[in-house]
N, C-alpha and C positions, 0 to 999 in steps of 0.2 A: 743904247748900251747893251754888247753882248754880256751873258753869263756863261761859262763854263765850267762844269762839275767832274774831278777827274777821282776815283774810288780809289780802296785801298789798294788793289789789283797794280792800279797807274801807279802809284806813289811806294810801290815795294823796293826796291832797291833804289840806289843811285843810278844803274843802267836805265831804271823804269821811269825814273826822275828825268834822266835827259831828253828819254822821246817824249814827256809831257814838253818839257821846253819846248823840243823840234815843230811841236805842234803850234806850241802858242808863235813862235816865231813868224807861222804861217799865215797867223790868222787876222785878222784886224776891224777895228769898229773906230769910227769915229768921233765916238765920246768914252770910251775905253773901254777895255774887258774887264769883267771882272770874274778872276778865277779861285774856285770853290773845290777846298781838297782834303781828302778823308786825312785817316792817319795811316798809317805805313801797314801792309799787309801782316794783319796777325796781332799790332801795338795794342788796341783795344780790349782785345781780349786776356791778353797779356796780363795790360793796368788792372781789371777787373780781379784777376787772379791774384796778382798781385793785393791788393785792398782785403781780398777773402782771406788770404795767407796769413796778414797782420793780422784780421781781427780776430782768426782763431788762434792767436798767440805764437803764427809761429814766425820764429827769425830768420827761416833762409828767406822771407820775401827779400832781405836785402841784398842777396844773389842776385835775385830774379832784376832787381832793378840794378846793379851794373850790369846786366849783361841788356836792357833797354838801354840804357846811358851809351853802353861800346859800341850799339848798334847805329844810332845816332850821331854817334862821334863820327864812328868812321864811315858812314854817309857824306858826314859833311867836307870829309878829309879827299872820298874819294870826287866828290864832284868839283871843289874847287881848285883852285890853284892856292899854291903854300901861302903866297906873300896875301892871299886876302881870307885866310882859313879863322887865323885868331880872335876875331870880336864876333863869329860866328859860332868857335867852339865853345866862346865864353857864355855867350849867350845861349843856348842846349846846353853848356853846363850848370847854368842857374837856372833855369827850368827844371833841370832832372836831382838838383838839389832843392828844390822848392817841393817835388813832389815825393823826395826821399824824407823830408820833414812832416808832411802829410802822414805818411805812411807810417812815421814813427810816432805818430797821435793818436792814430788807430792801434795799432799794437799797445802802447801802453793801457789805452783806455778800454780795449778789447772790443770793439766797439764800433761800425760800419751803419751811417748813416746815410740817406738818401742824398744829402746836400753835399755831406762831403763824398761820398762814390762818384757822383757829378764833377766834383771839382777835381779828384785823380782822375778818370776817363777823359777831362778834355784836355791832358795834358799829349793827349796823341795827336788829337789835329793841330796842337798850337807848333809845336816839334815840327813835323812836317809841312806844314804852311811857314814857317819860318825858314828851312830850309831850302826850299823852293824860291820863296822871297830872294834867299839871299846868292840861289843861284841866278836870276835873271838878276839881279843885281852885278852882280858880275861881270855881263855883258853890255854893261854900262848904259845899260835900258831903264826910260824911265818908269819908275815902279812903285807903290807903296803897298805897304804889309799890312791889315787890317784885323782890329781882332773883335770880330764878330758879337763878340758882348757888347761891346758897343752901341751896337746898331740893330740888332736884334733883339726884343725886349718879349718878357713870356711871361707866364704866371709861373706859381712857385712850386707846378707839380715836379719834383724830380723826377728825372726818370723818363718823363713822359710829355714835356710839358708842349703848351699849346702858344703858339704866336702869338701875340698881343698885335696883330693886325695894325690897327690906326698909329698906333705907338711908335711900331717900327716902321713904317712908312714914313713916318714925318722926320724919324732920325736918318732913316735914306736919303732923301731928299735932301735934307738940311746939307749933310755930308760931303754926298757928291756934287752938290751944286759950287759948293768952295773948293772942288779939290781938280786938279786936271793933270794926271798919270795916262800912262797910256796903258799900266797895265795895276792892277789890284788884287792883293794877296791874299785870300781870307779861310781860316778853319771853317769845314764844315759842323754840324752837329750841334754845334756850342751855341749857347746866347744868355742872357743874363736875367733876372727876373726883376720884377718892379724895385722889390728892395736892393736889388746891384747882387745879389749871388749865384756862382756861376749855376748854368739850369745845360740839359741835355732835349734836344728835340726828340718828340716821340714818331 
């Protein structure tokens, strides 16, 4: 099984989006690829800002996050075609309301913890690995979207945290042994901790 890791650089725009396709189009393994993608040039740092905004009380964070949401949207407007856009806009639009919820927990409670910083920050690779998912999907390629917590298991340093090695290796295996895609979709950065909360690789 190939792996390939495309950065936030790859994954900046919908133009940047397509030559990652162009790429995998090219490539091929014969027990699948499995491809590993940041979040969209600049998203990251964005969310983070966004998190410090609310918890110093202030309310444009929720500027800051339509104008993540528009950014997103109209990614996914511009690489797909109309008649297959809507259970894709639905889906980044329940994400970017999942993390505008977030965000209004932080604000009220003034408040920016480590677990939850983790859990707004991975809302950038899941956005853009869904995206992408949902463009080879398009192409009527067989494909599945993977969400890295899953399968990735860490201890509970936020922030920083460290693979649980044996853990996740046996959820690998387990995984891909039942599953046969030709291609697999997965957030980089992100993975889950023993107790199941989201955890960010250090």
């Amino acid at each position: 099984m190939k792996v390939l890791k495309f950065g936030g650089t790859s994954m900046a725009n919908a133009d940047h989006i397509q030559k990652v396709v162009s790429i995998l189009l090219n490539q091929s393994s014969s027990d699948g690829l499995v491809v590993v993608v940041s979040a969209m040039s600049g998203v990251t740092d964005h969310l983070l800002k966004m998190a410090l905004m609310a918890a110093n009380a202030d309310d444009s964070y929720t500027n800051e996050a339509e104008l993540l949401s528009v950014q997103h949207l109209s990614t996914v407007r511009e690489l797909l075609p109309v008649e297959q856009q809507s259970s894709v806009l639905s889906k980044v639009k329940q994400y970017c309301n999942e993390l505008e919820e977030l965000l209004d927990g932080v604000y009220r409670l003034k408040e920016l913890s480590p677990r939850t910083q983790d859990r707004i920050v991975a809302f950038g690779e899941i956005l853009s690995s869904v995206i992408l998912s949902a463009k080879i999907q398009s192409l009527e390629l067989n494909q599945q979207w993977i969400d890295s917590r899953s399968l990735i298991i860490t201890d509970a340093q936020h922030g920083n945290a460290a693979v649980d090695v044996i853990a996740t290796n046996e959820k690998i295996q387990a995984y891909f042994t039942a599953q046969d895609y030709t291609y697999y979709i997965a957030p980089g950065f992100i993975a889950s901790s023993t107790a199941g909360h989201t955890t960010t690789l250090g």
